[in-house]
C-alpha positions as CSV (number, residue, x, y, z in Angstrom):
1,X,80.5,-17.6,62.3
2,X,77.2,-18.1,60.7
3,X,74.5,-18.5,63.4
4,X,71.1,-19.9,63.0
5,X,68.2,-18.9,64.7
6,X,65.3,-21.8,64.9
7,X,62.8,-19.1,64.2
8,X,60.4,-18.1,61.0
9,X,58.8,-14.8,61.9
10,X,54.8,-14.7,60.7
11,X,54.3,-11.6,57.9
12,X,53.1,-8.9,61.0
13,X,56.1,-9.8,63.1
14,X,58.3,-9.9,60.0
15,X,56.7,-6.2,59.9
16,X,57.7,-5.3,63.2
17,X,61.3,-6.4,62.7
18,X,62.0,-4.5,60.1
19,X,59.7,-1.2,61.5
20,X,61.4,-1.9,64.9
21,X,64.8,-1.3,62.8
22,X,64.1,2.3,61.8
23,X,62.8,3.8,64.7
24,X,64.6,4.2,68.2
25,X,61.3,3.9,70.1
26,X,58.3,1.7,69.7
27,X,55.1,0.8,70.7
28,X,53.3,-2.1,70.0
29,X,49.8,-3.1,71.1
30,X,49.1,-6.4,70.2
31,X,46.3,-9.1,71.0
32,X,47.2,-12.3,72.8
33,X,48.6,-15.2,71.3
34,X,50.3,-12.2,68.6
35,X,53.3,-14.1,69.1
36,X,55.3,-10.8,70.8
37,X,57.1,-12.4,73.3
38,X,58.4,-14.3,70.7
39,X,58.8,-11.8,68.0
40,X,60.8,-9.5,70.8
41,X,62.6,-12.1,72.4
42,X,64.5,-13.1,68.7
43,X,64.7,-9.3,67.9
44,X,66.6,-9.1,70.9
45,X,69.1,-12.5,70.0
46,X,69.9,-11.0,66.4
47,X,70.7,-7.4,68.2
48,X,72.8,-8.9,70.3
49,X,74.6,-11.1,67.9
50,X,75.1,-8.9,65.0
51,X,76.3,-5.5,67.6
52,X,79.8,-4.4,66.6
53,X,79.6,-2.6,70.0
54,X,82.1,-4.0,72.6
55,X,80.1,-5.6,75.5
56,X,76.6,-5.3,73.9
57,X,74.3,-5.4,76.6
58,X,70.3,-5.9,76.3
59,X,67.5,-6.6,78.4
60,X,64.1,-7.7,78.3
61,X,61.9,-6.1,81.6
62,X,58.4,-7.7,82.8
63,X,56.3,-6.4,85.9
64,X,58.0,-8.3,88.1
65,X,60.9,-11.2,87.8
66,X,58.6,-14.2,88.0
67,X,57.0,-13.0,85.0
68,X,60.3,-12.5,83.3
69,X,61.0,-15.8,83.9
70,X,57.7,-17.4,83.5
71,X,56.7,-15.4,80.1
72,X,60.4,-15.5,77.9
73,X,63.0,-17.8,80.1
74,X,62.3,-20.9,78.1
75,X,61.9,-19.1,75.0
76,X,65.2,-17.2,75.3
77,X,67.1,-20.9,76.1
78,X,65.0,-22.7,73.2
79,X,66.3,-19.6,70.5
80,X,70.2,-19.5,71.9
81,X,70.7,-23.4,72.5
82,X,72.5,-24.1,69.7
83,X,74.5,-20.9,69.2
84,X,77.8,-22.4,69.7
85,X,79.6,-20.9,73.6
86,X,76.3,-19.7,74.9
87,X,76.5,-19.8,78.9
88,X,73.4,-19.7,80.8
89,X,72.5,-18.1,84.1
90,X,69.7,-19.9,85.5
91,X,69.9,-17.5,89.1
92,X,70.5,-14.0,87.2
93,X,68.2,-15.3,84.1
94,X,71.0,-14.1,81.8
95,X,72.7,-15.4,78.5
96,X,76.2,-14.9,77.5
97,X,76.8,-14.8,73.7
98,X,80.1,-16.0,72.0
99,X,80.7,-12.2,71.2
100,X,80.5,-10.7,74.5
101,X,76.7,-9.6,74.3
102,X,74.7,-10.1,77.2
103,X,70.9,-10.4,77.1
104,X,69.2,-9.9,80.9
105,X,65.1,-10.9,81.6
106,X,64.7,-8.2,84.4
107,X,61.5,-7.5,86.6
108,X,60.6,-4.2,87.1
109,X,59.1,-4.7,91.0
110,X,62.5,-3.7,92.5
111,X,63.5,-0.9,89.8
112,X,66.6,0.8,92.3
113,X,68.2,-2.7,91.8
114,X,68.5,-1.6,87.7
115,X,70.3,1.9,88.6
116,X,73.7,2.0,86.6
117,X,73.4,-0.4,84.5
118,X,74.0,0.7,80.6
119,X,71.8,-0.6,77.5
120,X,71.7,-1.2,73.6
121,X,68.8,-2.2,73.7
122,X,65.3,-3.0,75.7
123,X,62.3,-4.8,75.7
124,X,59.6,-3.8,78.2
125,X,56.9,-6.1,78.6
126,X,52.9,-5.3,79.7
127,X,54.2,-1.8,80.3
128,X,50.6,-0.4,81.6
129,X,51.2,-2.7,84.7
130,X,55.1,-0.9,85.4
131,X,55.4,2.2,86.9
132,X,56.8,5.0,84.5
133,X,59.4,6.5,86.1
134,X,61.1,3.1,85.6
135,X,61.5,4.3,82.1
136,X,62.5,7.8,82.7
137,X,64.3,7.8,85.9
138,X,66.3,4.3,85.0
139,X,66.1,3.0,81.7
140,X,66.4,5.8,79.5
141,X,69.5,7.3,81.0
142,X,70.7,3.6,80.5
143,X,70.5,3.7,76.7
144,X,71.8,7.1,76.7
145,X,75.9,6.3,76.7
146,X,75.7,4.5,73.2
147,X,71.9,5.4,72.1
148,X,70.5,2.2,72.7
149,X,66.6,1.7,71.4
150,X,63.2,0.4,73.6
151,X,60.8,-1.4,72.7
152,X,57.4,-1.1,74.6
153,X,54.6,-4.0,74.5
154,X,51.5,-4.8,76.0
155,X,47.7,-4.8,75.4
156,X,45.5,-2.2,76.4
157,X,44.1,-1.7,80.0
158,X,42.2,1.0,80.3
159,X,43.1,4.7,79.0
160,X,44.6,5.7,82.3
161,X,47.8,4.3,82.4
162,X,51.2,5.2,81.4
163,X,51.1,2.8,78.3
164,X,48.4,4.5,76.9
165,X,49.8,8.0,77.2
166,X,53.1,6.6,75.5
167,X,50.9,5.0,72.3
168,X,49.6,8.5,72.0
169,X,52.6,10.4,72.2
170,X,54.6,7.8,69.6
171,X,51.9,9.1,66.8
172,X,53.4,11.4,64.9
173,X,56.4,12.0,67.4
174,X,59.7,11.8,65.7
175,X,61.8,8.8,65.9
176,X,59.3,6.7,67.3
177,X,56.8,3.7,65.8
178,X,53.3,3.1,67.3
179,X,51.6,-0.1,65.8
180,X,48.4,-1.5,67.0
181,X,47.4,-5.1,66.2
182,X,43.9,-6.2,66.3
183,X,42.8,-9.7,66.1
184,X,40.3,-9.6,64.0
185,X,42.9,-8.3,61.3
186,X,45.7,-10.5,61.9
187,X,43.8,-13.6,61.5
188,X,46.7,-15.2,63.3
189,X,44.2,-16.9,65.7
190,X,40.8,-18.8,63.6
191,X,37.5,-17.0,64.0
192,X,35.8,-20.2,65.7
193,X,38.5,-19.9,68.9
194,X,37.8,-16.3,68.8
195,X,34.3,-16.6,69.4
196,X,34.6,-19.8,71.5
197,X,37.0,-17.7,73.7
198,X,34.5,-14.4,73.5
199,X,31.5,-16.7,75.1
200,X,33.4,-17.3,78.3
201,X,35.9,-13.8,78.6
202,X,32.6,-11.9,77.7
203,X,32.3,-8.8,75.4
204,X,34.3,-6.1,77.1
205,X,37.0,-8.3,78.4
206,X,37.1,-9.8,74.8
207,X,37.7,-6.1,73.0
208,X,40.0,-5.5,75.2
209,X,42.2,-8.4,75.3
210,X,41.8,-9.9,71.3
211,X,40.8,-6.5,69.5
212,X,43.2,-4.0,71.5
213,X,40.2,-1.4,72.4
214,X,41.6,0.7,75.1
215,X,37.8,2.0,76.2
216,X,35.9,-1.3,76.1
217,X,36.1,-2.2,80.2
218,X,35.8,1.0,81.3
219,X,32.6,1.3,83.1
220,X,30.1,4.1,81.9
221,X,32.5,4.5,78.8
222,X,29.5,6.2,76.3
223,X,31.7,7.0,73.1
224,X,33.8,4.0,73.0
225,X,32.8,3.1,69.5
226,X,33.5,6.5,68.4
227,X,36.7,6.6,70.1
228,X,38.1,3.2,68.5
229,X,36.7,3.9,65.2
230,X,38.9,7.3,65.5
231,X,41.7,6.0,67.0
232,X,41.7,3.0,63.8
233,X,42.1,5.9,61.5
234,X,45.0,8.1,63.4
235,X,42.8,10.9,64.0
236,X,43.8,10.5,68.1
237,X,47.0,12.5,68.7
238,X,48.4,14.5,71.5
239,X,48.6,18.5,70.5
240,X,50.2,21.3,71.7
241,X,48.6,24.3,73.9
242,X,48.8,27.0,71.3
243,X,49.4,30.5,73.8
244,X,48.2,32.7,70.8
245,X,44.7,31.3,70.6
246,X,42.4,31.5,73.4
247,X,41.3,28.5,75.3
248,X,37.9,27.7,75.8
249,X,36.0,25.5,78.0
250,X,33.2,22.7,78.5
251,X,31.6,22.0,81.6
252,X,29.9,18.9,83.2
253,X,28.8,20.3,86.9
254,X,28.8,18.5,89.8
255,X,29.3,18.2,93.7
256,X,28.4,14.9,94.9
257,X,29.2,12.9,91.6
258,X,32.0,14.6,89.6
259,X,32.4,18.1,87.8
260,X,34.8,17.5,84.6
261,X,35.8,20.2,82.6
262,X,37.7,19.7,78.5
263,X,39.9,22.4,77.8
264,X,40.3,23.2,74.1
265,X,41.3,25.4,71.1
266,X,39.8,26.0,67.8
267,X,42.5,26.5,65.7
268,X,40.9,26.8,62.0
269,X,38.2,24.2,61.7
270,X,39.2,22.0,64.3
271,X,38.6,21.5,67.6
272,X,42.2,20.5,69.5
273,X,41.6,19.0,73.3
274,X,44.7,19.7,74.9
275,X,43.3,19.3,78.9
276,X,40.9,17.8,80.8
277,X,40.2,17.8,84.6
278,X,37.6,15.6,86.8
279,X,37.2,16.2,90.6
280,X,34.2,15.7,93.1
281,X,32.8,17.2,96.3
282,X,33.4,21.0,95.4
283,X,31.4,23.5,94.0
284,X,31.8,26.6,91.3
285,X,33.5,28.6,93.2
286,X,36.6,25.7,93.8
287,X,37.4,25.6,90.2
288,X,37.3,29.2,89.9
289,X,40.0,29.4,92.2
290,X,42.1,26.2,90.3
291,X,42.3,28.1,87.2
292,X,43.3,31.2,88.3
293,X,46.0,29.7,90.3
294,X,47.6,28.2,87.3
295,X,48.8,31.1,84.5
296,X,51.1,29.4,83.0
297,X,49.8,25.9,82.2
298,X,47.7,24.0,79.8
299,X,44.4,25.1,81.9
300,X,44.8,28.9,81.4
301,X,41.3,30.2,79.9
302,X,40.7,33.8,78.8
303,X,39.8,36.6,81.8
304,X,36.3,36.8,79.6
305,X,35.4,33.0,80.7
306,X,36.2,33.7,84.4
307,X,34.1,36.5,84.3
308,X,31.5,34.4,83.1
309,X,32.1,32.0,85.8
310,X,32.4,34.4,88.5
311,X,29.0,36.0,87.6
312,X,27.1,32.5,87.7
313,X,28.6,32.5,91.4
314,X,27.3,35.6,92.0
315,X,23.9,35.1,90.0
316,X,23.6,32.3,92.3
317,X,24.1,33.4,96.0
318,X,21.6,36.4,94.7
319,X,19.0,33.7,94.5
320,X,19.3,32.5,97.2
């Protein structure tokens, strides 16, 4: 049967189809009005129809089911209509291909409701707002029984989120695709709308939203310039604690407003981060007591620096 799709990818989601292709796992941070939902919602169609699998089965996952069926329900209808035998679900917001494929919009709000289902493949949408043992707990075992791929999309919202950890770890990691799309680079949107729309979302909502900066609307962010221009050339990655090289270990002190501490390595000429911890309302002597309780993780420093810190303590109550 030969099946048309009414759809003519742009050249960066042309890109992601055939990246998305090679690569079990992916992450993609684009800006709004990329064209994702679209671009996933169609990858998800030609999976389905060209699976030799028996019973293909695929879902796309938003934060909760309204959005699922506000953000892609017309979409998915508009790119199936006229693929001859489709049956639609209006209730279950499902679509039944002519080859036994099945492709689901899910919300992610009620996640024990998703146990035992299997997967070929998934789409999860605005994945910093979705809790993520959704994906670990529930949707990875899912595409386990016939190695089924995920897609992950969004844009940024903050650093401290689980969509953020997962961009980092997909650099570098094996099997997995990390793409960032800025607007600004694109072009897909003109440069007078872009600034139009800049005057009334304002600077740091703007970053965020159009250009994909994960720092810009954090308040008191400091090296968010730095961080971006870093992050544009793939010198942000996640590295391993090294337990032959000692960990040292900067300090920002403070009891009423917050003590942070970086944990790091120099391993050559560089300087590899591999922890960092922020607290407030304790003193010296509190932290002191954290590291030493945990041997055998990331935090570990040598018994020289906790000497060190132990004789500020002590240098300390002397004064007074």
């Amino acid at each position: 049967m030969n099946i048309k799709i009414p759809y003519t990818p742009r050249k960066h989601q042309s890109y992601l189809h055939q990246q998305i292709n090679r690569y079990r796992w992916s992450v993609l941070v684009c800006h709004r009005r990329f064209g994702k939902t679209v671009c996933m919602i169609n990858h998800l169609i030609r999976s389905a129809l060209t699976s030799k699998l028996k019973n293909p089965r695929f879902a796309y996952i938003a934060p909760t089911f309204k959005q699922a069926k506000s953000i892609a329900w017309d979409y998915m209808k508009q790119f199936t209509a006229k693929i001859p035998a489709t049956k639609f679900n209006e209730t279950e917001l499902r679509v039944d291909l002519p080859n036994g494929s099945r492709i689901t919009l899910l919300g992610a709000e009620n996640s024990d409701g998703l146990r035992g289902i299997y997967l070929d493949g998934c789409v999860i949408d605005e994945y910093a707002n979705i809790d993520g043992k959704l994906f670990s707990e529930i949707i990875r075992p899912a595409l386990s029984d016939r190695k089924g791929y995920c897609v992950f999309i969004g844009t940024p919202a903050g650093m401290n989120n689980n969509f953020y950890d997962l961009y980092q770890h997909a650099n570098g990691a094996e099997d997995w695709f990390n793409y960032k799309a800025k607007a600004s680079d694109t072009k897909i949107v003109d440069p007078e709308e872009l600034e139009k729309a800049k005057e009334v979302m304002g600077e740091k909502k703007y970053l965020q939203e159009f250009e994909c900066d994960w720092i810009a609307n954090i308040e008191g962010a400091i090296y968010g310039e730095d961080m971006n221009k870093l992050d544009d050339k793939n010198q942000l990655a996640r590295v391993p604690y090294d337990p032959t090289l000692p960990v040292s270990t900067a300090w920002d002190l403070g009891v009423a407003d917050h003590s942070s501490i970086i944990f790091f390595q120099q391993k050559g000429t560089s300087i590899q981060v591999i922890d960092y911890h922020e607290e407030r309302g304790h003193g010296l002597p509190h932290y002191i007591q954290m590291l030493t309780k945990n041997p055998t993780s990331t935090r570990i420093i040598t018994h020289h620096m906790i000497l060190m810190c132990k004789s500020s303590v002590m240098a300390k109550q002397e004064e007074r």
